[in-house]
C-alpha positions, 0 to 999 in steps of 0.5 A: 881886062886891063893891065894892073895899075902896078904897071903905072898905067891902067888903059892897056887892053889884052888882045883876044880878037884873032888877027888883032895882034899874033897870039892870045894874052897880049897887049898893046901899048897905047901912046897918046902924044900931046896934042897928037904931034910925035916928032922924028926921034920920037917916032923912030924910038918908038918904031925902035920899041916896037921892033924888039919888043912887039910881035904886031908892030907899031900903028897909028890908029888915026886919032893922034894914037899909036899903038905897040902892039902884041906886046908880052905881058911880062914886057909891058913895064919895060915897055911903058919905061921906053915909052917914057924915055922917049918922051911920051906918055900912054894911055892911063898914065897918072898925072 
């Protein structure tokens, strides 16, 4: 299941696997930096979204992905803006 593409991104899974992220029904967020370099500010942003908005925490996934995880399904558009704010686009962004 994914977000609606409302959200301006399509690739955001719910989590239903126990352990995954704390709680059924909510996402994670799937930042895919180019070339998979994130700088400092970069990263602390993020670690900053991850921080009020996330109940699983901020992951690499070790193939130049990180992900924002648990985040609440209400949250997820605001989420995606920060993220861009930031400088960095997430999975199923439209070019």
């Amino acid at each position: 299941m994914t977000v609606p593409a409302a959200f301006g991104c399509t690739a955001l899974p719910i989590h239903r696997q126990p352990g995954y992220a704390l709680g059924d029904g909510r996402f994670a967020v799937v930042v895919e930096p180019p070339l998979g370099r994130v700088s400092q500010a970069q990263r602390r942003g993020l670690a900053d979204i991850a921080r009020r908005y996330a109940f699983g925490g901020l992951v690499e996934q070790g193939i130049g992905r990180l992900e924002i995880r648990g985040v609440d399904p209400e949250l997820v558009p605001l989420v995606v803006d920060e993220v861009h704010t930031a400088g960095l686009p997430v999975v199923g962004d439209r070019s």
